[in-house]
N, C-alpha and C positions, 0 to 999 in steps of 0.2 A: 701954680702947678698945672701942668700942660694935662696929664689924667694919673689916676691912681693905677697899679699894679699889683698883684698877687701873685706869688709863685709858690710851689711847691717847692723844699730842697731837702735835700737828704742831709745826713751829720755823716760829711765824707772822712773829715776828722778820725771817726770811729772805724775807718775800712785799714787794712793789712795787706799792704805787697807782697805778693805769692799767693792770698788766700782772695780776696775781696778784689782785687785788679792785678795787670800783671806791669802793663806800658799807658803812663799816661799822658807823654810826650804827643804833640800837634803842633805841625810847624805853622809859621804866621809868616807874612810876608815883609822882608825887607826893605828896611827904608829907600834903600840903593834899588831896591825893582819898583819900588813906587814909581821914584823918578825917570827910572828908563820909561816904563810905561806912557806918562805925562810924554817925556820927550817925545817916543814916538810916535802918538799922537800929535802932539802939536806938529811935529814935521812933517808927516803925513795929510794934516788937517782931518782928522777925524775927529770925535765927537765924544766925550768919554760921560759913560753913565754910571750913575751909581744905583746899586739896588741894599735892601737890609733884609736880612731871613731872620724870621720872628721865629720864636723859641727852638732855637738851633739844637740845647740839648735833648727835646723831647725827639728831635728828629734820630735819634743814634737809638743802634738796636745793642743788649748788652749781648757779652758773649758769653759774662760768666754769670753765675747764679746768686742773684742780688735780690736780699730778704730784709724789708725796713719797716719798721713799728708802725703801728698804724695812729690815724692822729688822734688827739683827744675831744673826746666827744662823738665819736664817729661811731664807734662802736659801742653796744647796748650793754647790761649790766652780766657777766658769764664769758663777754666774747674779750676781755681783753688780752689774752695770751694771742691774739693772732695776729698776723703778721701779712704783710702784703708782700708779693711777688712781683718782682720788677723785671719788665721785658725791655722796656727804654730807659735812656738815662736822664738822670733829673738834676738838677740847678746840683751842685758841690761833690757830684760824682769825682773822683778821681779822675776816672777813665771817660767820662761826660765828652770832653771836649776832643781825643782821641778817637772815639766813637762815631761822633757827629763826622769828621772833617774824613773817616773811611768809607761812610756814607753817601757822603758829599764827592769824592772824587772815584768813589765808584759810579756815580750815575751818570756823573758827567764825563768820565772815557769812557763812557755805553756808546754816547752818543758820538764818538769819533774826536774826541779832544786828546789834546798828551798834553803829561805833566811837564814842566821841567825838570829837568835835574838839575841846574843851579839854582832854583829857586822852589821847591815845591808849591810853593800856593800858586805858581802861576801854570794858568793852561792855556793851550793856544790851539785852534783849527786852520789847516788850509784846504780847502777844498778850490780846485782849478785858479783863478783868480782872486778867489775869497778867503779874505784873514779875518780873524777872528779872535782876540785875546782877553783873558781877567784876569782878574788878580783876586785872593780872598786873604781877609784878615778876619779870623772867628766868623762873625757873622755879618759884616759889609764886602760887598762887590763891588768893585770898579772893571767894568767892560767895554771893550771899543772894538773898534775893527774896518777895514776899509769898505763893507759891504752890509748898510743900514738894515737888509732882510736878514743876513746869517746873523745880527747884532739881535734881530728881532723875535727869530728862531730861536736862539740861545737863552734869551728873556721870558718866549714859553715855555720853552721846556723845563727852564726850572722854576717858574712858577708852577708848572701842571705837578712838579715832584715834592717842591715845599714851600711853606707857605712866606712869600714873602711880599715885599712893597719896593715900586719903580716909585726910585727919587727923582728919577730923572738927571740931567746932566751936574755932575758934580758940580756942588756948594760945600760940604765940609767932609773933609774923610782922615780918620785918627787923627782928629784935635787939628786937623789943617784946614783953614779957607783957601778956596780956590774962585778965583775970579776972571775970567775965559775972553778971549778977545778971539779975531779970526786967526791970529797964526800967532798967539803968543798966551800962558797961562800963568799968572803970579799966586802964588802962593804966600801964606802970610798965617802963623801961628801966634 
């Protein structure tokens, strides 16, 4: 075992549409824009990187009013009718992952990217000469672009907004190995 983990999660189970969320739809990206991406990197020869944002659903703010029990033991002998008040979302929220990925694409068209519309999880910048592209599935990025500083720029900024880790140039992304030559990338699941 590589480390242990703890999470908080909610009993999403227990929530009501209309009352407890409303949409909890969050697109994920295409196996068909995976590849194009890959392609156009390889023909381009750029560099494609992968980044992972650690606990993505704490990142989302809720919008509706979210009240969950509080754990056992926590509270002393009198206090147990009370309840904790949720401003973010937590591991089995409905709207959890909905939440996060409006978060996520709000900070990043702050900063001059657009969505697609054939593909939402992908956004792209041009600035004069400089392309810039990712891709997001939940919580792994794949990012490339013809211009190693806007690749670099794009790597701060969203590390400065959440918390995440450079993997540096793709090795494995949703269950795929990638294995990189100068102008040719094999894949193999």
């Amino acid at each position: 075992m590589e480390r242990l983990k703890a999470r908080l999660v909610s009993k999403g189970f227990t929530q009501l549409k209309g009352i407890d969320y409303h949409d909890t739809f969050s697109p994920t990206a295409k196996i068909v824009s995976v590849c194009c991406l890959l392609a156009l990197a390889v023909a381009r020869g750029w560099t494609l990187h992968q980044l992972d944002v650690h606990n993505i659903f704490l990142h989302g703010d809720l919008s509706e009013e979210i009240y969950m029990s509080s754990l056992p033991g926590l509270l002393q002998q009198g206090e147990e009718q009370l309840v904790c008040h949720l401003h973010k979302s937590l591991y089995w929220l409905k709207q959890a992952s909905r939440q996060w990925f409006a978060k996520f694409s709000k900070a990043i068209c702050s900063v001059g990217f657009k969505q697609s519309q054939a593909d939402h999880s992908i956004f792209t910048k041009q600035r004069d000469k400089s392309f810039t592209a990712f891709l997001i599935y939940v919580d792994d990025i794949l990012i490339t672009g013809n211009d190693p500083i806007g690749v670099a720029m794009t790597k701060k900024f969203l590390h400065g907004h959440f918390h995440l880790k450079d993997l540096g140039p793709v090795k494995y992304f949703l269950g795929i190995e990638f294995s990189a030559s100068k102008n040719r990338i094999f894949i193999t699941q």
